[in-house]
Backbone bond lengths (Angstrom), bond angles and torsions (degrees), N, CA, C in turn:
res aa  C-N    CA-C-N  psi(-1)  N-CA   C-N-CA  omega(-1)  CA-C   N-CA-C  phi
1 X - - - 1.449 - - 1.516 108.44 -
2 X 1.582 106.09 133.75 1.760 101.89 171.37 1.134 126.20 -75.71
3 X 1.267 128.03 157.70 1.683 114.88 160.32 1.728 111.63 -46.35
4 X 2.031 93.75 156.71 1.194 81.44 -174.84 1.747 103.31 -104.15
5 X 1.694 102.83 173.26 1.370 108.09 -167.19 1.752 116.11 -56.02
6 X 0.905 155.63 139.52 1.784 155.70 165.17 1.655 89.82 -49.63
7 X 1.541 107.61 104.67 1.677 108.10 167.73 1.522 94.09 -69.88
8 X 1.268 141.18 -25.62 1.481 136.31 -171.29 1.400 118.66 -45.81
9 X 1.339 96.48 -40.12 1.562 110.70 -159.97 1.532 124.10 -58.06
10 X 1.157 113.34 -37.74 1.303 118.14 168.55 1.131 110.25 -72.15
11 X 1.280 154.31 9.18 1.516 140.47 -147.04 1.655 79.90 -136.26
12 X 1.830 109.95 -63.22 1.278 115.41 178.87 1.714 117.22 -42.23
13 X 1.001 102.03 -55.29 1.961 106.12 174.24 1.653 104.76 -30.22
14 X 1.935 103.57 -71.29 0.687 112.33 -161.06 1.663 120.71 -42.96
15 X 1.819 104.14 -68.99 1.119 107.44 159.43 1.591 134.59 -25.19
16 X 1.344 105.53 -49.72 1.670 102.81 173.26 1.512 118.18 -44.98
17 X 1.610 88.90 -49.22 1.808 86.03 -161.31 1.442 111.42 -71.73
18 X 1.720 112.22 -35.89 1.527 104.07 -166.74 1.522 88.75 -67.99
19 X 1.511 142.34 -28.44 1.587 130.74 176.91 1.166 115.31 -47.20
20 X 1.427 103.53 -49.36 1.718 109.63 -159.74 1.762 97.97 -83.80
21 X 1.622 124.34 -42.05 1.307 106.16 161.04 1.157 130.99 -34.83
22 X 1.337 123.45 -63.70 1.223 144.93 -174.53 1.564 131.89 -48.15
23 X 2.135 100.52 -57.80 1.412 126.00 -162.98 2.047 95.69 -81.74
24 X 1.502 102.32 -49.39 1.306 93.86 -179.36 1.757 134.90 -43.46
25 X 1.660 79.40 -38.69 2.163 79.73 -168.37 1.926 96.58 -75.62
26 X 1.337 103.88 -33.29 1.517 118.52 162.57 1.320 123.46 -12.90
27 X 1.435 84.09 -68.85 2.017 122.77 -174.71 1.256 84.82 -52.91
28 X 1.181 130.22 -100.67 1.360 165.77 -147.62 1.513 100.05 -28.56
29 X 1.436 108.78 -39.54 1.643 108.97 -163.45 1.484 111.28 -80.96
30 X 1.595 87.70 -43.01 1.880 104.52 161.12 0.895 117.37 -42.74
31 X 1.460 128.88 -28.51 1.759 118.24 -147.44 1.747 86.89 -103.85
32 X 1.875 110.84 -43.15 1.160 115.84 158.32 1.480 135.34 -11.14
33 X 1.624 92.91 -75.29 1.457 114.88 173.44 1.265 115.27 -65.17
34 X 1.184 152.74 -23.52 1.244 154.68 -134.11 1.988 94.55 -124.01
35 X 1.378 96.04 -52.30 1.681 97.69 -173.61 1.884 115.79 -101.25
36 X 1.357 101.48 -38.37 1.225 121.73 -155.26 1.847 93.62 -86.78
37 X 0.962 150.41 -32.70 1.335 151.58 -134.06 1.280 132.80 59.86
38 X 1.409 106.29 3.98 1.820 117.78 -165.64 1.738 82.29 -51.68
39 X 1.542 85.80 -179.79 1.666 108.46 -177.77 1.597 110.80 -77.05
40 X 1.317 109.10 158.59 1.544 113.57 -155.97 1.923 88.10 -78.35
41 X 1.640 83.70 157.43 1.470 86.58 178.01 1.512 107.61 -103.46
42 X 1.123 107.63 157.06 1.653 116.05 -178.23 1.509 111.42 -67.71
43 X 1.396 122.78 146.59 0.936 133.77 175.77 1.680 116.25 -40.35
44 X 1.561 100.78 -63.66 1.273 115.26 -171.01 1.754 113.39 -51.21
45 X 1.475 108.59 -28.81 1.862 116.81 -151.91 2.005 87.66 -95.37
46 X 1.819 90.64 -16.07 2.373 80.36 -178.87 1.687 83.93 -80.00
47 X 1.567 137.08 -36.80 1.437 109.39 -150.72 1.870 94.43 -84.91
48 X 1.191 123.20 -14.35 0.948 135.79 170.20 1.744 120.83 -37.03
49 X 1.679 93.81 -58.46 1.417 115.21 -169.98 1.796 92.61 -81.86
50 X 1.138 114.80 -45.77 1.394 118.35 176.64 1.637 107.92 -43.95
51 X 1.022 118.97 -82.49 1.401 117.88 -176.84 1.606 113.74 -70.32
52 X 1.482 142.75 22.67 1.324 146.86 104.59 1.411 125.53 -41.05
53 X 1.666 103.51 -46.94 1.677 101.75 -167.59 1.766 86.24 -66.88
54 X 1.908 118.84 -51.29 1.461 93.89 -154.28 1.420 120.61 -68.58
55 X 2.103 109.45 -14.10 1.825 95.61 154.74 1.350 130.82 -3.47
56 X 1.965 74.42 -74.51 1.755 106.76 -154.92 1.558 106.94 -48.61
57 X 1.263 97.00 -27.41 1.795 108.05 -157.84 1.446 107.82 -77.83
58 X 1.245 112.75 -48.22 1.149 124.66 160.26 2.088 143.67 -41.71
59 X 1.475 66.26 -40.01 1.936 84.51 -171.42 1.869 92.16 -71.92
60 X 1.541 109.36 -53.32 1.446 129.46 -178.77 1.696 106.24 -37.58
61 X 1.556 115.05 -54.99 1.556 131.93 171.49 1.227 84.36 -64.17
62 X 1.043 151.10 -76.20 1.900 123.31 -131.12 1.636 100.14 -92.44
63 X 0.976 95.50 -9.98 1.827 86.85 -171.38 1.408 98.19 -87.85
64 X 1.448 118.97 -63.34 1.478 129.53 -167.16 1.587 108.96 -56.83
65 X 1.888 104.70 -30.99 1.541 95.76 179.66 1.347 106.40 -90.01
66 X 1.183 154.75 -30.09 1.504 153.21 100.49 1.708 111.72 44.93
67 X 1.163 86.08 -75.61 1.523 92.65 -175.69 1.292 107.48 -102.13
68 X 1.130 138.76 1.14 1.856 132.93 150.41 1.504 109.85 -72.85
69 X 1.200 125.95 -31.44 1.679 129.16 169.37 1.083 94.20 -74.88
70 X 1.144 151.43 -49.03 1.677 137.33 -161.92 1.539 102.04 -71.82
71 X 1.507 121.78 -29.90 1.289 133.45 -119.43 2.109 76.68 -111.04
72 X 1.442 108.70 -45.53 1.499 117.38 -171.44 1.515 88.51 -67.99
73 X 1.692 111.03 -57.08 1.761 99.53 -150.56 1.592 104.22 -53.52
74 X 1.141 103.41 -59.17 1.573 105.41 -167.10 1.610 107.15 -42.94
75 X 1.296 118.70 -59.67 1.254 116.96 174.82 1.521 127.45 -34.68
76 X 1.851 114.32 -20.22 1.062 142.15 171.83 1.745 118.73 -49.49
77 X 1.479 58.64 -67.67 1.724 98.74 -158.27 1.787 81.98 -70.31
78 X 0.830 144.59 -71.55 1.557 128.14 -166.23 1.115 113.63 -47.82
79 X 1.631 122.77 -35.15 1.078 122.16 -171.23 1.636 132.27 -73.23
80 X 2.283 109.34 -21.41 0.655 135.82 124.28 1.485 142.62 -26.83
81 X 1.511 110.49 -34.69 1.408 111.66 -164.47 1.499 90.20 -90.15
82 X 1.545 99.49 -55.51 1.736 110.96 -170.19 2.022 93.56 -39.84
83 X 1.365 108.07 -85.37 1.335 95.58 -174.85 1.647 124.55 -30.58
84 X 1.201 117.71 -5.97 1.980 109.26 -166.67 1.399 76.67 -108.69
85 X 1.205 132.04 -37.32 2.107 114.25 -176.84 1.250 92.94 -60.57
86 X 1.381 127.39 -69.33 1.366 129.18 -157.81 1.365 108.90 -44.72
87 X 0.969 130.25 -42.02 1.771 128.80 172.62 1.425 106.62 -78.74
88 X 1.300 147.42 -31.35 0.846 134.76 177.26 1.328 117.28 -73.21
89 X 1.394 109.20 -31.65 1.894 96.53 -173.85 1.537 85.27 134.56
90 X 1.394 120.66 -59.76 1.312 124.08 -127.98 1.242 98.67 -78.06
């Protein structure tokens, strides 16, 4: 049997992009407002960008730790097998 496919992945994509659509022009206005003098940003569009960045933060944790548990077990599990040939002969 193969490994099975990451059901995450499509959801994760998704999430990225509407984040990175979204959080970047976001960013930008912030960084605007903050350095540049552009016009103040609305309350609602900072909690906006706020709860985009913690998406981002999120998708980054489940994906990356996702595939570091897959990434340890297997490494396990071979390492396991190798030792049970080696005693066996095989």
């Amino acid at each position: 049997m193969g490994p099975e496919p990451p059901v995450y992945r499509p959801f994760a994509l998704l999430g990225l992009a509407a984040t990175l659509a979204a959080g970047i022009p976001l960013g930008v206005w912030l960084l605007g407002w903050l350095y540049l003098g552009v016009a103040a940003v609305p309350a609602e569009w900072m909690l906006l960008h706020a709860h985009l960045s913690g998406i981002l933060i999120w998708i980054a944790v489940a994906c990356v730790g996702a595939n570091l548990v897959a990434a340890i077990g297997n490494r396990s599990r071979g390492a396991e097998a190798a030792v049970a040939a080696a005693r066996t002969g095989a």
